[in-house]
C-alpha positions in Angstrom: 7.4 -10.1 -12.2 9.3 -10.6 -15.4 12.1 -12.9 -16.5 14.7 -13.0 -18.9 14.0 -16.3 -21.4 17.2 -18.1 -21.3 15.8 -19.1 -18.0 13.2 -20.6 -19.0 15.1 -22.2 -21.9 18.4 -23.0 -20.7 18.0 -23.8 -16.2 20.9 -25.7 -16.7 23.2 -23.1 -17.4 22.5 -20.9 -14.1 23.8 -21.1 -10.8 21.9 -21.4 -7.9 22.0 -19.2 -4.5 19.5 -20.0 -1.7 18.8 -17.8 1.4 16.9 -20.4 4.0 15.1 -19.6 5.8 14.6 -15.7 5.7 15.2 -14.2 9.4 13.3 -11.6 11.4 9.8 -12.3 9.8 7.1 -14.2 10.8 7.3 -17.8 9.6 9.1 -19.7 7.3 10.4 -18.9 4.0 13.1 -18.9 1.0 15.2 -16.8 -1.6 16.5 -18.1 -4.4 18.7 -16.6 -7.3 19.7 -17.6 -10.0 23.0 -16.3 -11.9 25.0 -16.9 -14.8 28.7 -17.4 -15.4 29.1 -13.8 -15.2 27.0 -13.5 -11.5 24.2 -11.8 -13.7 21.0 -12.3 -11.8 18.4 -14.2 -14.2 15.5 -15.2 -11.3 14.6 -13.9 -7.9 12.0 -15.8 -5.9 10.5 -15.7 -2.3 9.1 -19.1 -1.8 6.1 -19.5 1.1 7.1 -23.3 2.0 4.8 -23.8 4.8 1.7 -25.1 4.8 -0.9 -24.2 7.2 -3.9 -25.6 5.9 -6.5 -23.3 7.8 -9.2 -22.5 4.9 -9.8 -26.8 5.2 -9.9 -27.7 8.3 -12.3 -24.8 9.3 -15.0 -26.9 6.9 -17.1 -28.8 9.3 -16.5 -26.9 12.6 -19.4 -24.6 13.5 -19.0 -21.5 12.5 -18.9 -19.8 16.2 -15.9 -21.6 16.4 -14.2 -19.4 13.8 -13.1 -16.7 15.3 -11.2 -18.6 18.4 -9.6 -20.9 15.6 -8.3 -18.5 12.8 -6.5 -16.8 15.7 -4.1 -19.7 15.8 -3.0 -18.4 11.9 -0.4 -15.8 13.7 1.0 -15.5 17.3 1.9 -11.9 16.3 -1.6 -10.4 14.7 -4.4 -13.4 16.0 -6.5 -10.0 17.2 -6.9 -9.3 13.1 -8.1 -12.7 12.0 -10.6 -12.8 15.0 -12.2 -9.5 14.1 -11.8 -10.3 10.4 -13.6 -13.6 10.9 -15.9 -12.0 13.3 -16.7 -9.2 11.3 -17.1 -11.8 8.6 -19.7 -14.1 10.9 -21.7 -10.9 11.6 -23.4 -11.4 8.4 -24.1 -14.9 8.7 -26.2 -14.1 12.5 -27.9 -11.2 10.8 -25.8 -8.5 12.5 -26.1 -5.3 9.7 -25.5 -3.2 12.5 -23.9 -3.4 15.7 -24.7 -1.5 18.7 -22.1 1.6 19.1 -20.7 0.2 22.7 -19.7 -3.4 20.7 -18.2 -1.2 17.8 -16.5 0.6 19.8 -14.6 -2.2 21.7 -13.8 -3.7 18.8 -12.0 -1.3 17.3 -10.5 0.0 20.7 -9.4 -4.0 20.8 -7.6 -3.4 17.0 -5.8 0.2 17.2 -4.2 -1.3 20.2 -3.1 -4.4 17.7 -1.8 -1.6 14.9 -0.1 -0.4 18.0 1.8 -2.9 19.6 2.5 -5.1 15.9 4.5 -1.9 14.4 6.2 -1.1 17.1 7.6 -4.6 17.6 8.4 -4.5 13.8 10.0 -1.3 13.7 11.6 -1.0 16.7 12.5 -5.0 18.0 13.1 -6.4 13.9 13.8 -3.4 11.5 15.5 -0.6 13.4 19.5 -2.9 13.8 19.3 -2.0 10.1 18.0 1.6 10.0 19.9 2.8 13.0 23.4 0.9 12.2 23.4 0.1 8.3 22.5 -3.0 6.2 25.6 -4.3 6.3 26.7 -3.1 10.0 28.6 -5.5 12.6 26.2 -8.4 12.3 27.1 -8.9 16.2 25.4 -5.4 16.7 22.8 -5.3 14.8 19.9 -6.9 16.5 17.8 -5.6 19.4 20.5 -5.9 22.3 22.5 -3.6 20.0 20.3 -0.6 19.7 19.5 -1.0 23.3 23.1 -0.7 24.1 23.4 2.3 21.9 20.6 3.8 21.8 18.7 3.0 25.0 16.2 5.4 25.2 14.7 4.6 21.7 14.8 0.5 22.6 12.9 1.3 25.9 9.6 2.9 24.4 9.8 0.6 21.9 9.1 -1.7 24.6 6.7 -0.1 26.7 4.9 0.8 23.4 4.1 -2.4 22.6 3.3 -3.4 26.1 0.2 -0.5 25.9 -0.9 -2.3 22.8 -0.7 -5.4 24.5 -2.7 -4.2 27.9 -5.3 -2.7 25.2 -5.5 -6.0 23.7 -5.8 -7.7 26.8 -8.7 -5.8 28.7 -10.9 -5.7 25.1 -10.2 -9.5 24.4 -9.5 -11.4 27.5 -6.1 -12.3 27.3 -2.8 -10.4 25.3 -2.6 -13.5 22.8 -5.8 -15.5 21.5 -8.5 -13.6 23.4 -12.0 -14.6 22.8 -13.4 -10.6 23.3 -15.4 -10.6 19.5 -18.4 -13.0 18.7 -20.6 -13.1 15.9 -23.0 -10.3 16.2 -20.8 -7.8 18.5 -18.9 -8.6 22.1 -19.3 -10.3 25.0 -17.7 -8.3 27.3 -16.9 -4.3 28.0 -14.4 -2.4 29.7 -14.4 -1.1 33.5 -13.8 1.8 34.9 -10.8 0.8 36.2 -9.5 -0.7 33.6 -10.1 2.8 30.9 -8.6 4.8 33.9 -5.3 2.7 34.1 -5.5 2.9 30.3 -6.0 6.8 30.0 -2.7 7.4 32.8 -0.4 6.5 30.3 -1.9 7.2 26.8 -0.6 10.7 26.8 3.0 9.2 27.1 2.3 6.6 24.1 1.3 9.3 22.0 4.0 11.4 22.1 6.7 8.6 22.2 4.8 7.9 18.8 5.2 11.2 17.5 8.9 11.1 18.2 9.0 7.6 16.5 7.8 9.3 13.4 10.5 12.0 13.4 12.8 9.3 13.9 12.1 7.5 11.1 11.8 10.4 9.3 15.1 11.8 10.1 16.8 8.5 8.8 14.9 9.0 5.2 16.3 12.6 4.8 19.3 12.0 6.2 20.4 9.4 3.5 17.5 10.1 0.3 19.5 8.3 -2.4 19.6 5.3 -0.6 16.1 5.3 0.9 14.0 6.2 -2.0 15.9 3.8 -4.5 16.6 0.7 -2.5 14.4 -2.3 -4.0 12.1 0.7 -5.9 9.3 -0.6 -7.8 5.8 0.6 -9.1 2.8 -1.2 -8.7 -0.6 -0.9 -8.4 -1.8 -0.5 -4.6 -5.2 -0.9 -2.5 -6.6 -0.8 0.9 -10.1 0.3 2.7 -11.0 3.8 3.2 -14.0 5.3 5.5 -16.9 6.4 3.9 -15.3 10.6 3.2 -12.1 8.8 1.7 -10.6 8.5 5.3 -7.9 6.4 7.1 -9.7 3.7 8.6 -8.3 0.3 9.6 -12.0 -1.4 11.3 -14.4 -0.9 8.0 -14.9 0.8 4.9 -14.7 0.2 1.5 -12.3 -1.0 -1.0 -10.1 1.9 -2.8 -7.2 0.6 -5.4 -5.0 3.0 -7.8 -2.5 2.5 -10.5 1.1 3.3 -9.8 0.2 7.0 -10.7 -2.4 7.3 -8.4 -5.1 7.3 -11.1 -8.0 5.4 -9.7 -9.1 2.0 -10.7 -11.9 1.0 -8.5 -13.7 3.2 -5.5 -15.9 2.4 -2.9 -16.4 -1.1 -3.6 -18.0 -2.9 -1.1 -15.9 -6.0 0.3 -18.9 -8.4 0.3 -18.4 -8.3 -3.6 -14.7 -8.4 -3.4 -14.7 -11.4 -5.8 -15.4 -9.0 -8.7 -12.7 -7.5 -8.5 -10.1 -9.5 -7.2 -8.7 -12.3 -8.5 -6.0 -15.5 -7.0 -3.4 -16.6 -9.2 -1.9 -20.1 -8.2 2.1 -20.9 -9.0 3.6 -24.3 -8.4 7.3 -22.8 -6.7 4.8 -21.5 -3.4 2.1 -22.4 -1.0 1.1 -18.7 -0.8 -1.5 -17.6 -3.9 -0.9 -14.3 -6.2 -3.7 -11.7 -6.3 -4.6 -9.5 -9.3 -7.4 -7.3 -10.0 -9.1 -8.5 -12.6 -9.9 -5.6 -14.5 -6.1 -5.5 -15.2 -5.2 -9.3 -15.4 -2.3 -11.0 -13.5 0.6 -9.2 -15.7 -0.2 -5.9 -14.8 -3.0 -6.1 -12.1 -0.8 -7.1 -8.9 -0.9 -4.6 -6.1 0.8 -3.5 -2.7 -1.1 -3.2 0.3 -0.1 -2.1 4.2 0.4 1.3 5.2 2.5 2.4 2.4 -0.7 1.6 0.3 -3.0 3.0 3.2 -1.4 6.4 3.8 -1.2 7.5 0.2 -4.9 6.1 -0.7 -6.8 7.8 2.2 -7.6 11.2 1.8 -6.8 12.0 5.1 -6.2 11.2 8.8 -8.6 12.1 10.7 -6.6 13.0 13.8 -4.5 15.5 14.0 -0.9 15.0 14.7 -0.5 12.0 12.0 -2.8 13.8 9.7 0.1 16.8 9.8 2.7 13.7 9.8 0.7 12.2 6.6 1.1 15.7 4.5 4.7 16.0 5.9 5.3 12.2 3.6 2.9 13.5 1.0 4.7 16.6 0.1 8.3 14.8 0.8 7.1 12.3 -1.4 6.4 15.4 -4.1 2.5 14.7 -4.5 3.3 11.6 -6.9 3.0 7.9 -5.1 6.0 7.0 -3.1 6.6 3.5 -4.1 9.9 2.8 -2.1 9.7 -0.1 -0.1 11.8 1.6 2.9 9.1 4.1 3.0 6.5 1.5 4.6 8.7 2.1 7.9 7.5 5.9 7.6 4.2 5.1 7.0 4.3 2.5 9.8 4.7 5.0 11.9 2.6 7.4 11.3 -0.2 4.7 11.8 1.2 3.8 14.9 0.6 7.7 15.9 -2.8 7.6 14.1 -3.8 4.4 16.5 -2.3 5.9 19.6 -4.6 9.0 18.8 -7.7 7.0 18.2 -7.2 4.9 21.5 -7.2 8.2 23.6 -10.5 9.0 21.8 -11.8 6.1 22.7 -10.6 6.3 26.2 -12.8 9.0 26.5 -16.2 7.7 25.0 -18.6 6.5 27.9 -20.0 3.9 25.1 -16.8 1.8 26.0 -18.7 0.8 29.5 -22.1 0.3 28.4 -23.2 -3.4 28.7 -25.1 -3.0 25.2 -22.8 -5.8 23.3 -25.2 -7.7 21.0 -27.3 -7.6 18.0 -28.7 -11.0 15.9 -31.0 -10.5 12.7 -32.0 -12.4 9.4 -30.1 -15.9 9.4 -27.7 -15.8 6.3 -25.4 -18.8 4.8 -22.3 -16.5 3.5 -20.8 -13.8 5.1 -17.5 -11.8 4.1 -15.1 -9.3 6.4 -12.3 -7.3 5.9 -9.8 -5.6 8.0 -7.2 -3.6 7.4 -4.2 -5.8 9.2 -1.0 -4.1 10.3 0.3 -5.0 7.3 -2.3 -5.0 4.8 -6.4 -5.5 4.0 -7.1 -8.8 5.1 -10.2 -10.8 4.1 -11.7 -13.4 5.5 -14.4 -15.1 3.4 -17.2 -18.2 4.8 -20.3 -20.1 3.7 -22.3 -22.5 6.1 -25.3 -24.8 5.7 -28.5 -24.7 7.8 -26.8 -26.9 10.6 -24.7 -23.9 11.0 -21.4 -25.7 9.7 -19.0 -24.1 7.9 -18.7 -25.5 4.2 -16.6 -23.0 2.7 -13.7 -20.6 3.6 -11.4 -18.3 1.7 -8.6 -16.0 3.1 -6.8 -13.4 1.4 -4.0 -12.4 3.8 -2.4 -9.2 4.1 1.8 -10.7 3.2 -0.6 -13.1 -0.1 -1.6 -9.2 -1.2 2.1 -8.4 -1.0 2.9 -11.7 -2.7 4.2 -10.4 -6.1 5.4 -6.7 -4.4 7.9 -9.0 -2.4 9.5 -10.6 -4.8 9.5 -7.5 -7.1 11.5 -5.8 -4.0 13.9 -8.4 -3.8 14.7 -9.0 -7.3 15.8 -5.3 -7.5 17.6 -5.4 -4.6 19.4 -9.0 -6.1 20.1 -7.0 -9.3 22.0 -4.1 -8.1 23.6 -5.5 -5.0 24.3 -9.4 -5.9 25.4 -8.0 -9.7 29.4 -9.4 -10.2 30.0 -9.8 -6.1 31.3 -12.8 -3.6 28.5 -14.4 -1.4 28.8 -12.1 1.8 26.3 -11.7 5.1 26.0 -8.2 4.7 24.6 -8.5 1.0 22.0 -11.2 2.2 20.7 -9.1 4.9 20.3 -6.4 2.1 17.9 -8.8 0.7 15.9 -9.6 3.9 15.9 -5.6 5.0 14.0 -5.6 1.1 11.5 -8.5 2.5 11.4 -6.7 5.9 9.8 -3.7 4.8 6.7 -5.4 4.2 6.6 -7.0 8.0 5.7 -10.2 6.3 3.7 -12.8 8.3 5.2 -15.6 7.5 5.6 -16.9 12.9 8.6 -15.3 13.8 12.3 -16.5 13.1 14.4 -14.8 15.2 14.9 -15.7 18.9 18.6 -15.3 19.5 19.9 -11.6 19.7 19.1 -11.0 15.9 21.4 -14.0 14.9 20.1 -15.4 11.5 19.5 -19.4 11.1 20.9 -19.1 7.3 22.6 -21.1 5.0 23.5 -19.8 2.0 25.5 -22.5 -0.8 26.5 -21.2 -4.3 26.7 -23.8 -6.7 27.8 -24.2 -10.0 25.6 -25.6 -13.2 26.6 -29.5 -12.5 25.7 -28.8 -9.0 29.3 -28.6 -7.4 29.6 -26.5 -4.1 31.6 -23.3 -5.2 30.9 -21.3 -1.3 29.0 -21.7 1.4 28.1 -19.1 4.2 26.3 -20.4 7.2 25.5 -19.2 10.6 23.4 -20.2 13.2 
């Protein structure tokens, strides 16, 4: 992110706007922007202001606890940090392989996550501003609105997420904070009746996923010149693929490309992420800024989530969001799409790639056998990565021989997205903020910017799609000029 000197040099002469906190994401966080005399934006920031504090206090708890307790990072996507953390404490029990049944369950247990976290995002937080505008009837646009108008879509958005839920729920124990993955595989599998009740409506969730995508794809085509330029950036951009180049969120190896889609790593296994990855601490936010290193923090930050994911696979391995994948490609002109707006296409076309993968395996008898475990060679460090719904996730731990843990590191998916956000929203600032009064409808331009990432922030929004934001514009001796609050 670049800024222009005089605001380094001369703070004193720019005013001041603050948008706190940002709604419909999960957790807590800020905008601010700074502007001239002439409302010429100089700064855009997206401050991370919480703390959580969960790589310390995971030091001196044994490490089977792990994967119960980095759960509590996220109400919204705890089934990613338990498999990440699992996946992570496979290494540490000697797990190199685990048996197919345990595999299996886990990623049944994490397509149904994909599932049921992008259709909440898309359709609960980010369709009021696809379906009505950015700067629609603010008393409208919010879930109860597009329910009202458009009841159809609001109901499988619903039931969509509930399948991902009941997936959840029969692979981990409970919906929320399930205890289903262990170091070294699974302790339980599924039943009969439990696949059956699964496989009588998976049909349904597929093609309500389907229709999803041509949804979403309808609103890019219907209005190109704002989709493809709103908040436009180029970056750098990286996720996991399978082992032929393939979409895969459970494992694989890292992939990352330049902005042109030139390669700049392949096939770089995660437990040696650390060579290639580097954090990048700034004193305005709690939340770190990744680089790779071969490029160094100016030029090296990246984009992750399933923007990133659908154009650095080489393809989907099942079929209908494999055709939806080249439908994007070739809309996209074979070049990298790097319009933020476009992670709502791509989000849904993984939502139709998990759907798929579920029914497959619905159908694979593994998913009952009682063949969970697998232990090995004691080790003291063990790494995993997932591909979260909204980006690779890694989850990094060292322990001693009394099987404490000593060390952890996370890189999670919105800290990949770190320095993409705040690129997003400083264009956005720049050609909507330029010269124009304070209003709600420009501020919510700047949050449907942040949106597009589905940040995970815990959620904000709990009242019809209201927004808890104050907004105060003040001048360079700090004197109130306008204020725009709601509640």
């Amino acid at each position: 992110m670049t800024y222009n000197l005089e605001t380094a040099q001369n703070p004193e002469k720019l005013r001041r706007v603050a948008i706190d906190p940002v709604s419909r994401v999960e957790g807590h966080g800020k905008v601010t922007i700074l502007l001239d005399e002439q409302n010429r934006v100089h700064q855009v920031r997206l401050h991370i202001v919480e703390f959580r504090g969960f790589e310390k206090f995971i030091q001196g708890r044994p490490y089977w606890e792990v994967p119960v307790m980095v759960q509590r990072l996220c109400g919204i996507c705890p089934v990613s940090h338990h498999l990440a953390a699992s996946k992570a404490l496979d290494h540490i029990v000697g797990a190199k392989k685990l048996t197919p049944a345990a595999e299996k369950l886990r990623r049944l247990m994490h397509y149904g996550q994909m599932l049921q976290s992008h259709a909440l995002h898309f359709f609960h937080l980010c369709s009021p501003d696809l379906l009505f505008g950015f700067d629609s009837d603010v008393t409208k646009r919010n879930i109860v609105g597009v329910a009202m108008a458009h009841p159809e879509t609001a109901k499988r958005g619903v039931l969509l997420r509930r399948f991902g839920q009941e997936v959840i729920r029969v692979t981990a124990g409970k919906r929320v904070h399930g205890t289903g993955a262990v170091p070294g595989g699974v302790n339980k599998s599924l039943t009969i009746a439990e696949r059956d009740e699964l496989l009588k409506d998976i049909y349904h969730i597929i093609q309500w996923s389907r229709e999803a995508v041509q949804l979403i794809q309808q609103v890019h085509t219907q209005a190109p010149a704002l989709y493809n330029s709103f908040g436009i950036f180029r970056s750098n951009f990286m996720s996991l693929v399978g082992n032929g180049g393939d979409l895969d969120f459970y494992h694989g190896t890292l992939r990352a490309r330049d902005d042109n889609g030139t390669p700049i790593f392949d096939h770089v296994d995660y437990q040696n992420y650390q060579q290639v990855i580097e954090e990048e601490v700034r004193p305005w936010s709690y939340m770190k800024f990744p680089f790779f290193k071969a490029l160094g923090k100016e030029h090296g930050w990246y984009k992750v989530g399933p923007l990133a994911r659908v154009q650095n696979c080489d393809q989907i391995s099942t079929p209908f969001a494999e055709h939806a994948r080249r439908e994007f490609i070739d809309y996209a002109g074979g070049s990298p799409m790097h319009a933020p707006l476009a992670y709502h296409w791509t989000r849904m076309i993984e939502m139709l790639h998990a759907a798929e993968v579920i029914k497959e395996l619905l159908h694979d008898p593994d998913l009952l056998s009682d063949d969970l475990m697998v232990q090995g060679e004691r080790q003291m460090e063990g790494v995993g990565v997932i591909e979260a719904p909204r980006g690779t996730l890694f989850h990094h731990y060292q322990v001693d021989e009394n099987d404490i843990v000593t060390m952890a590191n996370l890189i999670v998916s919105t800290t990949n997205n770190n320095q993409a956000m705040n690129e997003a929203i400083r264009q956005v600032a720049r050609r909507y903020l330029h010269g124009k009064e304070v209003t709600e409808g420009l501020l919510n331009h700047i949050e449907v910017a942040i949106r597009a990432f589905d940040p995970c922030l815990s959620c904000a929004t709990h009242a019809l799609g209201k927004m808890p934001l104050e907004v105060e514009l003040l001048d360079a001796e700090g004197a109130l000029l306008h204020r725009l609050s709601q509640s």
